[in-house]
C-alpha positions as CSV (number, residue, x, y, z in Angstrom):
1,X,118.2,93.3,95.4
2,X,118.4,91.7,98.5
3,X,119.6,87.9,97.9
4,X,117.5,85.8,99.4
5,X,115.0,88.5,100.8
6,X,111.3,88.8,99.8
7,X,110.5,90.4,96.9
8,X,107.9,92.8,96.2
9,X,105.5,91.5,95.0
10,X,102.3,92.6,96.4
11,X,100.2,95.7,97.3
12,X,99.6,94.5,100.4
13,X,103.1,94.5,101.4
14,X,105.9,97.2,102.6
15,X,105.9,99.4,99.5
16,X,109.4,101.0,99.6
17,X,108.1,104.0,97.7
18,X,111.7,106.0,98.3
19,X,113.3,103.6,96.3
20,X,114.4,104.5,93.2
21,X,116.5,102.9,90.6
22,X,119.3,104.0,89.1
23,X,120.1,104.1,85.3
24,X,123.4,105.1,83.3
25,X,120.9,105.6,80.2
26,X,117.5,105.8,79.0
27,X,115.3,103.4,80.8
28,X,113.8,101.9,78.0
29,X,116.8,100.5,76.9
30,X,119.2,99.5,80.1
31,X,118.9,97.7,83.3
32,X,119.1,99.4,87.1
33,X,122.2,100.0,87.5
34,X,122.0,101.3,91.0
35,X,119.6,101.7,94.0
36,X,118.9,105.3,95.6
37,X,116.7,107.2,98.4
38,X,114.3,110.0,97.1
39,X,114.8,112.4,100.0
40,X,112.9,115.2,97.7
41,X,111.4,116.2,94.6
42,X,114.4,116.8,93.1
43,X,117.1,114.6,95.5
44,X,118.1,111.6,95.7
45,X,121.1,109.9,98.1
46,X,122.9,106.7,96.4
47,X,126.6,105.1,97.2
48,X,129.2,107.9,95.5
49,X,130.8,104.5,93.3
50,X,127.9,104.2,91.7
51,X,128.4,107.3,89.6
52,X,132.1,108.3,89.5
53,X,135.5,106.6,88.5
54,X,138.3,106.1,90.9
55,X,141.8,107.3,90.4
56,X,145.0,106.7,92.3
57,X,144.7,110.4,93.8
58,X,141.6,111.4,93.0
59,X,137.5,111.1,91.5
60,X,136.1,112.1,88.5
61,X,132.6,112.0,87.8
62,X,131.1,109.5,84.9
63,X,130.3,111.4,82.0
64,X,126.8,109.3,81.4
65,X,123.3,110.2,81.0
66,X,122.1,109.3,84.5
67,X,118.5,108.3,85.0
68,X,116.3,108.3,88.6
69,X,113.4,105.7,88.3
70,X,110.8,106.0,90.9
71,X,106.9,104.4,91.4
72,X,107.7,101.7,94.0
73,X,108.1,98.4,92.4
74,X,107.0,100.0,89.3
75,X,111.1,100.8,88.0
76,X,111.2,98.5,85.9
77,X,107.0,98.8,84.6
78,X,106.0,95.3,84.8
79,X,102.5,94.2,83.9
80,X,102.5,93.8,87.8
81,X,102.9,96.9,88.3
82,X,100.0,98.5,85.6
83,X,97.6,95.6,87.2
84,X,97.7,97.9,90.7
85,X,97.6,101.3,88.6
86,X,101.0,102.5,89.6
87,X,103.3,103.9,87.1
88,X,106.9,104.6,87.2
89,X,108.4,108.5,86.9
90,X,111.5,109.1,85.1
91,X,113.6,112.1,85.8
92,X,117.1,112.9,84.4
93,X,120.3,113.8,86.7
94,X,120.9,117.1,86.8
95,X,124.4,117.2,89.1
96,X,125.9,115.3,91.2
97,X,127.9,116.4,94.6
98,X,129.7,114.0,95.8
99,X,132.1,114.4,99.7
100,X,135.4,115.7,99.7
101,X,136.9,112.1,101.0
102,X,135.6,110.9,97.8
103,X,136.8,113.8,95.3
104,X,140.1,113.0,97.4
105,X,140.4,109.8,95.7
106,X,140.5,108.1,99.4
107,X,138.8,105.1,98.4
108,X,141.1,103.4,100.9
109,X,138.7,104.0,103.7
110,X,135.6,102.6,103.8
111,X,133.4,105.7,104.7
112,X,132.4,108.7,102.6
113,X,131.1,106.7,99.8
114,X,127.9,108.9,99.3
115,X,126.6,111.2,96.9
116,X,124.0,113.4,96.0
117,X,121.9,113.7,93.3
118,X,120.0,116.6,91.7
119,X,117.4,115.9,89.2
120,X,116.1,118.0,86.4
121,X,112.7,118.0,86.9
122,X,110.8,117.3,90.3
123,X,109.3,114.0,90.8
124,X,106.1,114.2,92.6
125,X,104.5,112.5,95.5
126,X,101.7,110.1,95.3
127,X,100.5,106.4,96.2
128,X,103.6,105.2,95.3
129,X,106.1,107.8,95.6
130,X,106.8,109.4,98.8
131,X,110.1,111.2,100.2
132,X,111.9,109.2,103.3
133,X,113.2,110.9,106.6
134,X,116.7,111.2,107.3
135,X,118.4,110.6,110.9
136,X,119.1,113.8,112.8
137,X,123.0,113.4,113.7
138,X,122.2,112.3,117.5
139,X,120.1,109.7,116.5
140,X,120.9,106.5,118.6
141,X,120.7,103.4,116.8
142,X,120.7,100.2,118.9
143,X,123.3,97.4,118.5
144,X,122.0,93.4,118.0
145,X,118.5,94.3,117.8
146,X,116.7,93.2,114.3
147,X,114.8,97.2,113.3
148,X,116.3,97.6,110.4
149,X,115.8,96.4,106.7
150,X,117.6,96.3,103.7
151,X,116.2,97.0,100.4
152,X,117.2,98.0,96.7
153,X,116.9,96.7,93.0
154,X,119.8,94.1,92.8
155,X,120.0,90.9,92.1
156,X,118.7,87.8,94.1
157,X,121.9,85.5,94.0
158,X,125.6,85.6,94.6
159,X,127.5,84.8,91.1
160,X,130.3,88.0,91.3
161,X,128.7,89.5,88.3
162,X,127.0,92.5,87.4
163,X,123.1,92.2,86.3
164,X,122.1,91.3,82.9
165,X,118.2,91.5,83.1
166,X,115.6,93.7,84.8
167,X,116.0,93.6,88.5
168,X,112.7,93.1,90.9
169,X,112.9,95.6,94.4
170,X,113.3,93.1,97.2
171,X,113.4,93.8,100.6
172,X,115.6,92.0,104.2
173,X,114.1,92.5,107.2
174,X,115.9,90.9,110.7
175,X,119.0,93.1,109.9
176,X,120.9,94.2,112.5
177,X,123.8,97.2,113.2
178,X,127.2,95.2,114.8
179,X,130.3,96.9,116.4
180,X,132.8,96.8,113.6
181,X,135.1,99.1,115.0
182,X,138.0,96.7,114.9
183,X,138.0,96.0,110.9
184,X,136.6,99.5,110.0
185,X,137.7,102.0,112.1
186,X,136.3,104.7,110.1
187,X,133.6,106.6,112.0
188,X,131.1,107.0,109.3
189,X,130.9,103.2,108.6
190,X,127.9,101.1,110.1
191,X,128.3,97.5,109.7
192,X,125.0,95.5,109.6
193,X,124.6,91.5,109.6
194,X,121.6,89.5,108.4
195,X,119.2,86.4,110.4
196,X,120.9,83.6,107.7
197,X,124.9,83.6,106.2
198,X,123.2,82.9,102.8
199,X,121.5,86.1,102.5
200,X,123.0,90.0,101.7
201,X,123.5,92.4,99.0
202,X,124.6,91.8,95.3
203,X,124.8,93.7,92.2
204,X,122.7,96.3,92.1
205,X,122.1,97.0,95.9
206,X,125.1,99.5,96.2
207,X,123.8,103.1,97.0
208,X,120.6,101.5,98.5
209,X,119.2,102.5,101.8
210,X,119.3,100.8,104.8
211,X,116.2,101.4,106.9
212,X,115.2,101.7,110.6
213,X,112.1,101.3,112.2
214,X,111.0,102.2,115.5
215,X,109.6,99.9,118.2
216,X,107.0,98.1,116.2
217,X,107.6,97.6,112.6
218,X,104.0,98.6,111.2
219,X,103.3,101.3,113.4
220,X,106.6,103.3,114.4
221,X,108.4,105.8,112.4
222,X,110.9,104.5,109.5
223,X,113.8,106.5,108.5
224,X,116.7,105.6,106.1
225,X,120.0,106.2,108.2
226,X,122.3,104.6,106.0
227,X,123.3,104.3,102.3
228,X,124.7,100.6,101.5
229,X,128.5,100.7,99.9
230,X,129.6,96.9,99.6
231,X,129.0,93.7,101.4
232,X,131.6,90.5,101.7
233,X,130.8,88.7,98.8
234,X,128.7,85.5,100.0
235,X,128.2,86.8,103.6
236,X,125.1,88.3,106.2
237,X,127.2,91.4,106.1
238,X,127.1,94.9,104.6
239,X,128.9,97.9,105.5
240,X,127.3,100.8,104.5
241,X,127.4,105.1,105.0
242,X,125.8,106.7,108.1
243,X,123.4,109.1,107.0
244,X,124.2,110.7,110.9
245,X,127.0,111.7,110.4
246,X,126.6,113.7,107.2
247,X,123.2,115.1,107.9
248,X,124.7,118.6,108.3
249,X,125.9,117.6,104.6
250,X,123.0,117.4,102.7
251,X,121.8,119.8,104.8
252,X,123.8,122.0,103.5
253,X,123.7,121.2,100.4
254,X,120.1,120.7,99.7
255,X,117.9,122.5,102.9
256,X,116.7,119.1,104.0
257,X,117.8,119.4,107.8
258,X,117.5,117.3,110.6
259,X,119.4,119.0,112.7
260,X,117.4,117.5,116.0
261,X,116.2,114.5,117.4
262,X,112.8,114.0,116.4
């Protein structure tokens, strides 16, 4: 993903192992597509562009055998990835609900590009596989301070064009939320900015999750409070969803509720 991040490249460090890839067909024969968040056995959250087409007044949804990849760095089952004993899990989209902005056909706004995916058969956890937590809706995030991350199967440099080869899960750390009220006045729009200019999201990234971390990166509680939706071509910064504000949503729509502050 992440251009100019770290990849993932060793047991020994942060194992994103609610990230899953994306694919428009069978795995053994395409590339990640997109990146998403397993929130469940049988959900997952990604960017609502990734699987449906715009119109001038409205959405329809692609009519493509969707695939979910999940095992960690293991998407892609790399000889890296056998050497540690993981193993990727392949699960087929089921449906796909997507917010009423979006089935609008309001891609004018920047908010409300998320959707939910339901797969066909559960994906289990293990070593590598594990569910994140969601924000409760009165979560506060702070502003200018560097506890979140970026992460996601895209590619690792700005060239404007989509992947051509197997894509490696990098990771961003010393991201941080900015008040972009001004330019995106939408309220379900977080706008995040990374340390160096050189370094973002690319091709690949979109539908990805945007993670916080508590107080001390190794020892406080992660959650995945947004779901990224574009970035500025060669800029630090990505605007993304804010999982907050539709957490009644996929509550709703899936019985995964965090209703509370935790």
């Amino acid at each position: 993903m992440i251009v100019d991040g770290i990849q993932e490249s060793s047991e020994n460090s942060p194992n994103y192992h609610w990230a899953v890839g994306i694919f428009m067909d069978d795995p053994e024969v395409s590339i990640t597509k997109c990146t998403g968040t397993l929130i469940s056995p049988i959900h997952v959250v990604t960017a609502a562009h990734c699987v449906t087409n715009r119109g001038d007044n409205s959405t329809t949804f692609n009519r493509i055998n969707y695939f979910v990849g999940a095992g960690a760095k293991c998407v892609e089952s790399t000889q890296e990835c056998r050497d540690f004993g993981a193993k990727r899990v392949i699960a087929k989209v089921k449906n796909v609900v997507a917010t009423v902005e979006i089935m609008k056909g309001e891609w004018n706004r920047h908010g409300g590009d998320i959707a939910l995916l339901e797969l066909e058969n559960p994906i289990e956890q293990n070593n590598h596989i594990e569910f994140a937590c969601l924000p409760a809706h009165d979560m506060d995030l702070p502003l200018n301070t560097p506890n979140f991350i970026h992460w996601g199967w895209g590619k690792r440099e700005f060239d404007g064009s989509p992947a051509t080869k197997a894509a490696v899960l990098n990771y961003l750390k010393d991201v941080s939320l900015f008040d972009c009220a001004i330019t995106n006045p939408d309220v379900d729009v977080m706008c995040t900015t990374a340390k160096l200019m050189k370094q973002g999201t690319e091709w690949g990234d979109s539908g990805s999750g945007l993670e916080y971390f508590e107080q001390d990166f190794a020892t406080g509680k992660h959650y995945v409070v947004g779901v990224t939706d574009y970035s500025t071509n060669i800029s630090s910064h990505t605007y993304c969803a804010d999982l907050r504000i539709y957490s009644k949503w996929i509550c709703d729509l899936t019985g995964i509720c965090y209703m509370e502050k935790k």
